[in-house]
N, C-alpha and C positions, 0 to 999 in steps of 0.2 A: 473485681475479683475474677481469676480465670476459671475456667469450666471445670480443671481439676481440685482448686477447692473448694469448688462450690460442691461439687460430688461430694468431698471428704466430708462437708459441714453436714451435707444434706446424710451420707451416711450414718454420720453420730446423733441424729435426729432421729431415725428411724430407729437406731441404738435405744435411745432412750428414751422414746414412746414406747415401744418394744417391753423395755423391762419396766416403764411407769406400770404397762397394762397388765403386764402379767403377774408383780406384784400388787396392786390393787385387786385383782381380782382370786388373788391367792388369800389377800386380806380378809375380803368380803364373803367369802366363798360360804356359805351355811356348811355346817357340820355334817361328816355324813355318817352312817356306821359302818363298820369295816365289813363287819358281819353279822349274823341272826345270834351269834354265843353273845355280843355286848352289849352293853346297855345303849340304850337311846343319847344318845351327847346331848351335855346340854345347850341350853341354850346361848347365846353371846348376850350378858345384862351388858356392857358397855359401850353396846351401839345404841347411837344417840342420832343417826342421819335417818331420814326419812325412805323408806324402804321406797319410793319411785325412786331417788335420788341413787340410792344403790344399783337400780334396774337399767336406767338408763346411763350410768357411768362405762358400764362393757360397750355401748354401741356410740358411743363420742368417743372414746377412746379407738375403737378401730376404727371408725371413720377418721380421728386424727391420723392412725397409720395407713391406710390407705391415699388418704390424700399425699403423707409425705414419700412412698413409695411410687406414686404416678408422677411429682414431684424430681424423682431421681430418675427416672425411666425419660421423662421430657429432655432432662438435661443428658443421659447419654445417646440423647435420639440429636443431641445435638453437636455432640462431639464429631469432628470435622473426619470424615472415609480416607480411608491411604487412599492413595493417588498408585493406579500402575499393577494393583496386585502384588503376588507374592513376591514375584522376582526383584521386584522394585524395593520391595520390602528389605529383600531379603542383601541384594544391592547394597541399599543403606545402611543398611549393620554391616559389613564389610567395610563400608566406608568409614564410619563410625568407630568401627575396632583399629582399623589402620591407625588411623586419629590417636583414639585412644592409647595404642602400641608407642608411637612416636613421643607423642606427649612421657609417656609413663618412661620411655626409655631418658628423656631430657632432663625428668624428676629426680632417676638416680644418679644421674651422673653431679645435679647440683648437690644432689645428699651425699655424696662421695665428696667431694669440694667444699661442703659444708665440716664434713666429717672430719676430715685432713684438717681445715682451719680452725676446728675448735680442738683436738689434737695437740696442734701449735701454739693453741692460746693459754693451756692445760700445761702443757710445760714451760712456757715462759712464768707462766703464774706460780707452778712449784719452783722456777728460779728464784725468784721474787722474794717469795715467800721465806726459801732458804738462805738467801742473803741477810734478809731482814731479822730472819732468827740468832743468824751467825753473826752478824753487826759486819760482815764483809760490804765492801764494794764492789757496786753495781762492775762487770765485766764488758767496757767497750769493745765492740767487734766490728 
C-alpha cells in the first residue's frame, strides 16, 4: 500500500476513535445541573458497568488516539521532500499543465470525431428505420 493510502486509512482511524471517544464519553458522562433553580438529575438505574470500567475507558481511549495520531505524523515524516524547491516545483506544474493542455486538446478533437460519427450513425439509423416502416427499399449509393 502506498504512503498516501495509508494516510487516508490512518485518517479515517483517527476519524473514528475520535468520534467512538467522544460519544462514549457523552454516553457516560454523570448528569449535571444546569443550575441552582433545578432539581438535582437523576440518577442513570441502567448502568450496569462497573464505575472503574467507566473511569478508565476516557484514558484507553485517548491513548488509542494519541497512539494513532503519532501514527500519522510517522507516516507524513515519511513522505518523500520536493527535490529543487519552489522553482522546481513550480517548473513541474508548468510542465504538467503543458501535458495536461496538449492531452486535453487531443481529447476534444477525438470527441468531435466521435461526435460527427455518431451523427452519422443517428441518421443512417432514422434511414433504416424509415424504410422499414415505409416497406421501401434499402437505397444503393
Amino acid at each position: 500500500m502506498d504512503v498516501i493510502s495509508q494516510l487516508q486509512e490512518q485518517l479515517n482511524t483517527i476519524a473514528s476513535v475520535s468520534f467512538n471517544t467522544f460519544g462514549t464519553l457523552q454516553r457516560d458522562a454523570p448528569p449535571d445541573r444546569l443550575s441552582v433553580d433545578y432539581l438535582e438529575p437523576p440518577s442513570n438505574p441502567n448502568v450496569t458497568e462497573d464505575a472503574t470500567t467507566v473511569a478508565e475507558q476516557p484514558k484507553t481511549m485517548s491513548s488509542t488516539l494519541v497512539k494513532a495520531a503519532k501514527h500519522f505524523d510517522s507516516l507524513v515524516a515519511a513522505l518523500p521532500l520536493s527535490e529543487g524547491g519552489k522553482e522546481a516545483q513550480l517548473k513541474r506544474i508548468a510542465e504538467l499543465q503543458a501535458e495536461n493542455d496538449t492531452i486535453g486538446q487531443e481529447l476534444q478533437m477525438q470527441l468531435e470525431a466521435a461526435e460527427k460519427e455518431l451523427k452519422q450513425v443517428q441518421d443512417l439509423f432514422g434511414q433504416v428505420t424509415n424504410n422499414c416502416l415505409n416497406l421501401k427499399k434499402p437505397e444503393v449509393k
